[in-house]
VEXBAPA-364551 format. One record per residue (C-alpha): x, y, z; chain; residue in one letter; residue number from 1. Coordinates in nm, 3 decimals, decimal comma, padded with zeros to 5 digits, always signed. Example, Ala and Ser with C-alpha at 12.3 -4.5 7.8 and 13.67 -1.06 7.14 Angstrom:
BEGIN
+---------+---------+---------+--------+--------+-----+
|       u |       v |       w | chaine | residu | num |
+---------+---------+---------+--------+--------+-----+
| +01,230 | -00,450 | +00,780 |      A |      A |   1 |
| +01,367 | -00,106 | +00,714 |      A |      S |   2 |
+---------+---------+---------+--------+--------+-----+
This chain:
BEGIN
+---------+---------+---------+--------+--------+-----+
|       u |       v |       w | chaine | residu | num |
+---------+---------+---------+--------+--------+-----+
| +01,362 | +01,286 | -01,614 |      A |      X |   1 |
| +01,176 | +01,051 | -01,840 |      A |      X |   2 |
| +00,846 | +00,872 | -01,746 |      A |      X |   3 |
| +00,846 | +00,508 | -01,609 |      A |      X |   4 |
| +00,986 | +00,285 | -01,871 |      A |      X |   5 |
| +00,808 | -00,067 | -01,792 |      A |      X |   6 |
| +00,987 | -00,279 | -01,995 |      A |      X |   7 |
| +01,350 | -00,176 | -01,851 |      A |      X |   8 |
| +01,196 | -00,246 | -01,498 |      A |      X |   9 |
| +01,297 | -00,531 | -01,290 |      A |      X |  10 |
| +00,958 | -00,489 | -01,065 |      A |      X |  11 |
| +00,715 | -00,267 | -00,989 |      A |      X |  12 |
| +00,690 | -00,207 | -00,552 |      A |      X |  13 |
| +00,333 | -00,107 | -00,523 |      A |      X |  14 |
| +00,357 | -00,045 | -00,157 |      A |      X |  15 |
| +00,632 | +00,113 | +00,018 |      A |      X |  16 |
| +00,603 | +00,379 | +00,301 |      A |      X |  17 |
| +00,772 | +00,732 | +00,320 |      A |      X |  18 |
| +00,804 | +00,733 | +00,683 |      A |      X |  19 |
| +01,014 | +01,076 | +00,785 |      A |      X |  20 |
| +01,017 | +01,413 | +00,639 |      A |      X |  21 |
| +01,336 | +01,465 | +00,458 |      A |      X |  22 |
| +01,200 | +01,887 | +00,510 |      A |      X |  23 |
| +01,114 | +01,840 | +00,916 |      A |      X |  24 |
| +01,230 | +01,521 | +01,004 |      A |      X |  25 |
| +00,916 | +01,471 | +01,169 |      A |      X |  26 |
| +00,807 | +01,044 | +01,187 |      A |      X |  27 |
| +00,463 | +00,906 | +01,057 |      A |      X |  28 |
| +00,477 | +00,720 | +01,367 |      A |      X |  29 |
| +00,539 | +00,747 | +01,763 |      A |      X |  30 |
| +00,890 | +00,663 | +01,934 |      A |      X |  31 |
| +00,694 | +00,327 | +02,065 |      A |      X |  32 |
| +00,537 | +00,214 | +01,757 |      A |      X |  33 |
| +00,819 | +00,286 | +01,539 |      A |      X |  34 |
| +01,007 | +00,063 | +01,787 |      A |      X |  35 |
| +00,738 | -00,203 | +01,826 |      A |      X |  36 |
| +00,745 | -00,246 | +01,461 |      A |      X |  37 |
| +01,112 | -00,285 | +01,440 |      A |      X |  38 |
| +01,132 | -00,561 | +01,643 |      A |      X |  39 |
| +00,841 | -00,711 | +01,519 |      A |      X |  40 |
| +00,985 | -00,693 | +01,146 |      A |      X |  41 |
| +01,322 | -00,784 | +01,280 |      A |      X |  42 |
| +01,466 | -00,452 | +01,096 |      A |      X |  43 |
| +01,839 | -00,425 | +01,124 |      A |      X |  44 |
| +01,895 | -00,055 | +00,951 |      A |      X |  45 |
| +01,707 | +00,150 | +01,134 |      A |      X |  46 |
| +01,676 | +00,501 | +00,910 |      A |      X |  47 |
| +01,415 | +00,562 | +00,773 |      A |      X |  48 |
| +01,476 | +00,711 | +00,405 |      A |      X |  49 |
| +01,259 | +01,021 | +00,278 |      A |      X |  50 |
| +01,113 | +01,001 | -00,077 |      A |      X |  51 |
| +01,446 | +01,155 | -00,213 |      A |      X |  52 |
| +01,633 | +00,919 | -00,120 |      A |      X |  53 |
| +01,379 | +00,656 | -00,208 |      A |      X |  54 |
| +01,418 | +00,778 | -00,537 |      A |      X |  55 |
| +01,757 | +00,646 | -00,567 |      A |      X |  56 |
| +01,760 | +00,335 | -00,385 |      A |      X |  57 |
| +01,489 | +00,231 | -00,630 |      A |      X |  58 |
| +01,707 | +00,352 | -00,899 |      A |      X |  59 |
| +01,967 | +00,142 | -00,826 |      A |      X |  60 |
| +01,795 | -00,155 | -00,818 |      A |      X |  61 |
| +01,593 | -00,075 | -01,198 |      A |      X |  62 |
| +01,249 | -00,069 | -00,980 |      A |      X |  63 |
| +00,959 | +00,200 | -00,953 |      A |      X |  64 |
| +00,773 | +00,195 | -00,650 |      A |      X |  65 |
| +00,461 | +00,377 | -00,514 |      A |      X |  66 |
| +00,508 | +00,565 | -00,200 |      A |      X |  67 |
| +00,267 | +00,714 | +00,057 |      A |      X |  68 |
| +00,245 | +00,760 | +00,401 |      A |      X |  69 |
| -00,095 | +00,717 | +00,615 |      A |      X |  70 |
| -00,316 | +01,022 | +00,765 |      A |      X |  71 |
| -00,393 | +00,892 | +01,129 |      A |      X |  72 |
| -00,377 | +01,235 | +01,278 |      A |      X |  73 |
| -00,675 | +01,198 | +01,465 |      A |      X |  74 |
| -00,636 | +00,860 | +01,620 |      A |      X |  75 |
| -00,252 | +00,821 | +01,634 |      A |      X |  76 |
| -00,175 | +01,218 | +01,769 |      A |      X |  77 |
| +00,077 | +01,240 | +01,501 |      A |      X |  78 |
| +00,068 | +01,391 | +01,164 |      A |      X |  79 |
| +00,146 | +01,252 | +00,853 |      A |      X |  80 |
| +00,451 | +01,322 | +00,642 |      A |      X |  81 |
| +00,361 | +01,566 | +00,423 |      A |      X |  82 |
| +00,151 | +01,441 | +00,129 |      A |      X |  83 |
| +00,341 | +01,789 | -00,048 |      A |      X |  84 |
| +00,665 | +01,664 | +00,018 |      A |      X |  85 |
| +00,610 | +01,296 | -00,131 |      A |      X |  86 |
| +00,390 | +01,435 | -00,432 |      A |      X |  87 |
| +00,674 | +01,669 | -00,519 |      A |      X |  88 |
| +00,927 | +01,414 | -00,467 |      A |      X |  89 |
| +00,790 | +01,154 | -00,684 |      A |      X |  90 |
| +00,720 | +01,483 | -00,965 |      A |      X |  91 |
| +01,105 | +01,507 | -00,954 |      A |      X |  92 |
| +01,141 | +01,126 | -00,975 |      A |      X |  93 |
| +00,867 | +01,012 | -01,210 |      A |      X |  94 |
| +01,084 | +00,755 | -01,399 |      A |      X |  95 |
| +01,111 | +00,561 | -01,064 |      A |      X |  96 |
| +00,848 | +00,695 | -00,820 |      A |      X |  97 |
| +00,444 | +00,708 | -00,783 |      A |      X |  98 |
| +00,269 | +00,870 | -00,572 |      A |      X |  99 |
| -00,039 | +00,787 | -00,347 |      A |      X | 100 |
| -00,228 | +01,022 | -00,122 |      A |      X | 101 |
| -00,372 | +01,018 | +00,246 |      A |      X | 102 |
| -00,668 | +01,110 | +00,416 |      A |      X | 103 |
| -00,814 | +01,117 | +00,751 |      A |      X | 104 |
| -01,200 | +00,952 | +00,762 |      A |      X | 105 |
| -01,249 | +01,111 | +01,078 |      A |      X | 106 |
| -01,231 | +01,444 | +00,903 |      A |      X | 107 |
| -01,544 | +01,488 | +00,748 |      A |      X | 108 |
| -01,600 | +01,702 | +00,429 |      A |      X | 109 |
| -01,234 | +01,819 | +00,524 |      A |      X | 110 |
| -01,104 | +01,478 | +00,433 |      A |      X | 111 |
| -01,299 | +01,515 | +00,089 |      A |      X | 112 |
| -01,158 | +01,823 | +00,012 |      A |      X | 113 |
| -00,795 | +01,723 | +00,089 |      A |      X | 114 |
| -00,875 | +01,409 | -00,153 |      A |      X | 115 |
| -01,019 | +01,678 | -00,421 |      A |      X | 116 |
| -00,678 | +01,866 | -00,354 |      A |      X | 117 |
| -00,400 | +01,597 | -00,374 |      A |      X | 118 |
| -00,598 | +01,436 | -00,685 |      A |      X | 119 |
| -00,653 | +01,745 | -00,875 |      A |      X | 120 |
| -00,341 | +01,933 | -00,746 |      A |      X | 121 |
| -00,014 | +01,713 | -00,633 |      A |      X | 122 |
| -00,160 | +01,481 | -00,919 |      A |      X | 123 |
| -00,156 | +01,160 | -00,705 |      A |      X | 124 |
| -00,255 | +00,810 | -00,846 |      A |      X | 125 |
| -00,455 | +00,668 | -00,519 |      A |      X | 126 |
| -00,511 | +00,690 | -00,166 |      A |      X | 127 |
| -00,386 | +00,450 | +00,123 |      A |      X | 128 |
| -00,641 | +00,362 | +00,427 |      A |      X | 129 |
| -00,497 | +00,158 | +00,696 |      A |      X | 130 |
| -00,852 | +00,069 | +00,906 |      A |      X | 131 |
| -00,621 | -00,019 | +01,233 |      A |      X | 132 |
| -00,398 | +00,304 | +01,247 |      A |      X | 133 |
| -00,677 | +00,509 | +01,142 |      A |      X | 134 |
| -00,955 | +00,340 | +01,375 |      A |      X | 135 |
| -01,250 | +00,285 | +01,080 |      A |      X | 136 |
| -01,426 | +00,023 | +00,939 |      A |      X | 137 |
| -01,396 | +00,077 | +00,564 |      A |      X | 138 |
| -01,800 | -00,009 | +00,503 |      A |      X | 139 |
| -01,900 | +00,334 | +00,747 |      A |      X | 140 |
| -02,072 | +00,558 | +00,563 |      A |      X | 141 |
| -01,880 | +00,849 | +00,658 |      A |      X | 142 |
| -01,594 | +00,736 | +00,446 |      A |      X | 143 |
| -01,824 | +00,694 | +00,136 |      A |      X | 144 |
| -01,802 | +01,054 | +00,060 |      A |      X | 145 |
| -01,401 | +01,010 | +00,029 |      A |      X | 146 |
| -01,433 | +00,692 | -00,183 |      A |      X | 147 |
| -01,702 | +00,876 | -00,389 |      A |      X | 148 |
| -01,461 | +01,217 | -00,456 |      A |      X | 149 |
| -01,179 | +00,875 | -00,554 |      A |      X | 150 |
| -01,439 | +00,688 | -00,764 |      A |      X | 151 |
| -01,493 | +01,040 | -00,983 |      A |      X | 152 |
| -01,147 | +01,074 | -01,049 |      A |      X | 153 |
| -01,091 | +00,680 | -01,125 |      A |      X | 154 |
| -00,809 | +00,661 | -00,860 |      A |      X | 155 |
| -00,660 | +00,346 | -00,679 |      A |      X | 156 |
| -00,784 | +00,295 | -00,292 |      A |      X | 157 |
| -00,535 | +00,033 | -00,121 |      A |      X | 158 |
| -00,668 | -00,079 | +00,203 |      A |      X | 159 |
| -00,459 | -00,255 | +00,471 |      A |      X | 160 |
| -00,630 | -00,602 | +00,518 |      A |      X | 161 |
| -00,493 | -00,845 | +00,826 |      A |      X | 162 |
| -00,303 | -00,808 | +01,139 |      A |      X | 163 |
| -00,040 | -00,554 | +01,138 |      A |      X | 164 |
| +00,333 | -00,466 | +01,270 |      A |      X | 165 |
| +00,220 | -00,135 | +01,381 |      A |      X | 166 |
| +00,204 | -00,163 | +01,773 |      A |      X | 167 |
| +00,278 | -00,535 | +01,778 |      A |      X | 168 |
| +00,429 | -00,668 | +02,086 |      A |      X | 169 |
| +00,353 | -00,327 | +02,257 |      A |      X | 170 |
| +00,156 | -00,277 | +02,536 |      A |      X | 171 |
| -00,199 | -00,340 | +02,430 |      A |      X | 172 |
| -00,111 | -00,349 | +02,095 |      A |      X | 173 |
| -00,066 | +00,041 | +02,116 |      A |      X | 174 |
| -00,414 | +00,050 | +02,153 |      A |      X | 175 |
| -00,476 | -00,063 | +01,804 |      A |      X | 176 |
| -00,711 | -00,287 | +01,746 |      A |      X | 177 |
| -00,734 | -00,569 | +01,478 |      A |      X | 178 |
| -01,122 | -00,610 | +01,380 |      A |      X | 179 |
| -01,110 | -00,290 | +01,153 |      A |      X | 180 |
| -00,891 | -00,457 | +00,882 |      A |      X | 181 |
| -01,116 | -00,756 | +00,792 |      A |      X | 182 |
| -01,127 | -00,733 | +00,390 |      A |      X | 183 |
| -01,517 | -00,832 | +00,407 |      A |      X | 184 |
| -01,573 | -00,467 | +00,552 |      A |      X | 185 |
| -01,388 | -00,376 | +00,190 |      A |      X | 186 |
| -01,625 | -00,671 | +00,018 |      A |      X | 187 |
| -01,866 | -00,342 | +00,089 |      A |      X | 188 |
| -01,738 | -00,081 | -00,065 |      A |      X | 189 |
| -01,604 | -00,286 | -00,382 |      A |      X | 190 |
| -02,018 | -00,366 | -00,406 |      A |      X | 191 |
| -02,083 | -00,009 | -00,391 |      A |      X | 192 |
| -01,780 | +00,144 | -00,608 |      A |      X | 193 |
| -01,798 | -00,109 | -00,864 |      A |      X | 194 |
| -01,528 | +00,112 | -01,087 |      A |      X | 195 |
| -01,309 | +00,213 | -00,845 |      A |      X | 196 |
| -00,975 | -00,024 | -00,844 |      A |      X | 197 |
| -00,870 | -00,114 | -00,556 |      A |      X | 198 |
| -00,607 | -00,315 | -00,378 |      A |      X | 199 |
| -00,605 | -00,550 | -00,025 |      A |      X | 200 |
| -00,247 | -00,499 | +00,083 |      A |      X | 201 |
| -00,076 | -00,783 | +00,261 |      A |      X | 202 |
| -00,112 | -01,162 | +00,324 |      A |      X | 203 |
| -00,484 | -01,096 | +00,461 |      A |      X | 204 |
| -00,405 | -01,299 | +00,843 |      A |      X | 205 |
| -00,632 | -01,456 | +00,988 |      A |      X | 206 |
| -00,899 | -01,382 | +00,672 |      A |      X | 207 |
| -00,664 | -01,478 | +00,390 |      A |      X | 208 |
| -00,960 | -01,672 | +00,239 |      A |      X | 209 |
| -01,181 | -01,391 | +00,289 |      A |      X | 210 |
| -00,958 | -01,138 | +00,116 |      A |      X | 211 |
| -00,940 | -01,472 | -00,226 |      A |      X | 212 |
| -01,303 | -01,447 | -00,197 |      A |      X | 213 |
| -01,292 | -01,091 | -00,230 |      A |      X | 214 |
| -01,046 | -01,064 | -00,531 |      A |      X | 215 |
| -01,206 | -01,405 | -00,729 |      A |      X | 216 |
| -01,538 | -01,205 | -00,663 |      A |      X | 217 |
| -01,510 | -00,874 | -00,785 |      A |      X | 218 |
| -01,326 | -00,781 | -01,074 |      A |      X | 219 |
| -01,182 | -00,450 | -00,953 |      A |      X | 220 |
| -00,996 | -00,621 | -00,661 |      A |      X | 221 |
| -00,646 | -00,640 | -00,655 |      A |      X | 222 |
| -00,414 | -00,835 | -00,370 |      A |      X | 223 |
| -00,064 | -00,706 | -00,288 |      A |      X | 224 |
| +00,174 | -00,920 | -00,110 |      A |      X | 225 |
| +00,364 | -00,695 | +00,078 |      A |      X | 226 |
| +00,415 | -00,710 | +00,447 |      A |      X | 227 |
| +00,533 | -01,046 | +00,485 |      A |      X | 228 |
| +00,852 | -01,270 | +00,319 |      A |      X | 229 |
| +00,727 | -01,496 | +00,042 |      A |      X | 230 |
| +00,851 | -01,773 | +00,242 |      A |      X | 231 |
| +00,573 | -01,756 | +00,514 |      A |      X | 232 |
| +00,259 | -01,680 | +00,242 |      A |      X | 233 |
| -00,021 | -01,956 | +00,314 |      A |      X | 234 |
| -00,041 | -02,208 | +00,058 |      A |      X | 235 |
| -00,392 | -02,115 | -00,092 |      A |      X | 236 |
| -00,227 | -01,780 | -00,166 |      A |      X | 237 |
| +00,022 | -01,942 | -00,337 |      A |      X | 238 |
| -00,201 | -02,149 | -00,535 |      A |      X | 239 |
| -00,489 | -01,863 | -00,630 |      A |      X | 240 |
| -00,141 | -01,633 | -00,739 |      A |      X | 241 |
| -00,083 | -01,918 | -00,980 |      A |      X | 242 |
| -00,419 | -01,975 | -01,096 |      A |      X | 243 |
| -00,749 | -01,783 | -01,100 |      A |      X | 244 |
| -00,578 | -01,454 | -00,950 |      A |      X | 245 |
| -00,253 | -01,473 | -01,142 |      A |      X | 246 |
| -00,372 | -01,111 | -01,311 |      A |      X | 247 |
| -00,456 | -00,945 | -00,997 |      A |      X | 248 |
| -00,160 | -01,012 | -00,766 |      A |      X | 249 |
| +00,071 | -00,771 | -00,714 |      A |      X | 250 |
| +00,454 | -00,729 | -00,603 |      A |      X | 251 |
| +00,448 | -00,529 | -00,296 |      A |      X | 252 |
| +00,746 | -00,560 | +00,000 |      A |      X | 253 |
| +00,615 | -00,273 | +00,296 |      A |      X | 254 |
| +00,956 | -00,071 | +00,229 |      A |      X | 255 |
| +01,134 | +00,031 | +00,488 |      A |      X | 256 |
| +00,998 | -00,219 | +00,711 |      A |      X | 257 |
| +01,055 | -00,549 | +00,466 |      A |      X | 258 |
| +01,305 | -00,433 | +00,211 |      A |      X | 259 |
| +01,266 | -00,550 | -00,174 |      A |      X | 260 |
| +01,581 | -00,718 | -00,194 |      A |      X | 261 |
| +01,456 | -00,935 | +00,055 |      A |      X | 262 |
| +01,152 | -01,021 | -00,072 |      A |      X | 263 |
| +01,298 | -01,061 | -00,423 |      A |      X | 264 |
| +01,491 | -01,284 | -00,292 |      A |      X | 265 |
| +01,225 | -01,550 | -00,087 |      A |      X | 266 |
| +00,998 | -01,512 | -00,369 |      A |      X | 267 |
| +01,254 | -01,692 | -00,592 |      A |      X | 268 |
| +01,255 | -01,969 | -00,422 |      A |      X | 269 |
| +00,823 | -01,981 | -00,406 |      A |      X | 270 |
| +00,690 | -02,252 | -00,656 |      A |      X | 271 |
| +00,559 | -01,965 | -00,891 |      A |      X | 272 |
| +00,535 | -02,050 | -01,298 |      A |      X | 273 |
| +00,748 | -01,877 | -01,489 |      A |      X | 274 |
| +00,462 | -01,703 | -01,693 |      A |      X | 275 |
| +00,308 | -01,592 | -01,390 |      A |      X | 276 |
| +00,602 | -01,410 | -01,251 |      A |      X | 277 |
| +00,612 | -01,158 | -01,450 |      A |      X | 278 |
| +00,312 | -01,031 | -01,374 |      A |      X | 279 |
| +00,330 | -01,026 | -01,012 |      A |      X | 280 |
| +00,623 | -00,868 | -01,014 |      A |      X | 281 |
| +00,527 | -00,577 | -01,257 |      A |      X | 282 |
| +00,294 | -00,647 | -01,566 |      A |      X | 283 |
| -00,054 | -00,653 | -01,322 |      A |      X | 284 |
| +00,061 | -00,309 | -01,145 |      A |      X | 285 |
| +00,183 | -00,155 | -01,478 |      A |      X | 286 |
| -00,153 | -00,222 | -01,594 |      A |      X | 287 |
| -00,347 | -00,114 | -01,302 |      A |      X | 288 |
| -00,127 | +00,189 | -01,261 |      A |      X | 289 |
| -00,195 | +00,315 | -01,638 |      A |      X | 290 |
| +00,145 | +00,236 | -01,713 |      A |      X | 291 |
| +00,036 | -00,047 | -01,980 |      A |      X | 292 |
| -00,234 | -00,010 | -02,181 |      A |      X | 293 |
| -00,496 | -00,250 | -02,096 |      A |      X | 294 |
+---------+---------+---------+--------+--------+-----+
């Protein structure tokens, strides 16, 4: 199969989530939190697709997505989907499919090695960090060593920023707690990696001016807007995504959990300018990606 052909594309999906293995059928999450996130997203279908068959449901609707899954082994119990699996999936899908890789912080000079090893290897674009899941502060220093082994490569970290589905309305939350996913703590490491891109994923609630700040700031910032329908976005998100961040906002929906179509179809019906819309839906991350030329 060919390479991504932007101009075809309808959009660009910069974060979705291989959540099962399509080899083990293993989860990325536990029985609770996989349930607690369901309800919370109000999720109807309830199988969750492996990258092959990711592949094809962004086929059909003329899309490319990036998919990952997140490395929480050491604070969550569980492993991840195998980065192996989604690397070689999105190898056998490249006109359609990106991939992004996964680390543990908590793993030391391990954690470097597997970042040295599914950059240099399985050929992956970035790395997702979800502070909550993963229990970490972005700004410790023991995940500068990862960021530094990203930076050399001139990878993509994405960073969930804001309150997340995973182990809402659960018992304690799950035992997840919020404070780790407050974009300042990323302010930090965008100071101290100056060249390495990265994206805030989500609607940043309740520091959705923090994560502006962040983005108008420093110019290797990015903002996805997955996670939440267009619908609910808070009206200074609107208005930066218009204005002075209309370059660095990207189309994201949080796949399987908050579909595309359904995104697609609130965001038509946001008061977005009609120049601007094409970038957020696939000329910023076609450019970021290394899809575009700059």
């Amino acid at each position: 199969m060919s390479a991504i052909d932007v101009d075809s594309l309808v959009a660009i999906d910069v974060h979705t989530h291989v959540e099962v293995s399509g080899v083990n059928g293993c989860g990325a999450l536990s029985p609770e939190l996989e349930e607690a996130a369901n309800e919370y997203f109000g999720v109807v279908d309830r199988h969750r697709p492996p990258v092959g068959e990711m592949a094809e449901y962004y086929r059909e609707r003329n899309m490319a997505a990036v998919v990952f899954t997140v490395d929480s082994r050491t604070t969550m119990g569980v492993p991840p989907v195998p980065i192996d699996e989604i690397a070689a999936g999105a190898a056998a899908n490249p006109d359609v499919l990106i991939a992004f890789g996964s680390v543990d912080p908590h793993m030391g000079r391990a954690a470097v090695g597997e970042v040295e090893r599914q950059a240099d290897e399985l050929h992956v674009k970035g790395f997702k960090f979800h502070p909550n899941t993963q229990a970490f502060h972005p700004n410790d220093p023991m995940a500068y060593p990862i960021y530094e082994a990203i930076a050399e490569r001139g990878l993509i970290s994405l960073f969930h920023t804001g309150q997340t589905g995973i182990g809402a309305g659960a018992r304690g939350g799950g035992g997840i707690k919020l404070k780790y996913s407050n974009p300042m703590f990323v302010d930090d490491v965008a100071a101290d990696f100056p060249d390495m891109p990265i994206i805030l994923a989500h609607p940043s609630f309740p520091w959705q001016d923090e994560a502006l700040a962040v983005a108008t700031h420093k110019p290797q910032v990015y903002i996805d807007l997955s996670g939440w329908s267009p619908k609910y976005f808070p009206p200074n998100l609107v208005r930066y995504a218009n204005t002075l961040l209309q370059d660095k906002v990207l189309f994201g929906s949080d796949f399987p959990l908050i579909t595309p179509d359904r995104w697609l179809r609130d965001f038509d019906a946001l008061e977005i300018k009609p120049d601007v819309k094409p970038k957020i839906l696939k000329l910023n991350a076609a450019r970021l990606l290394g899809l575009t030329q700059p």
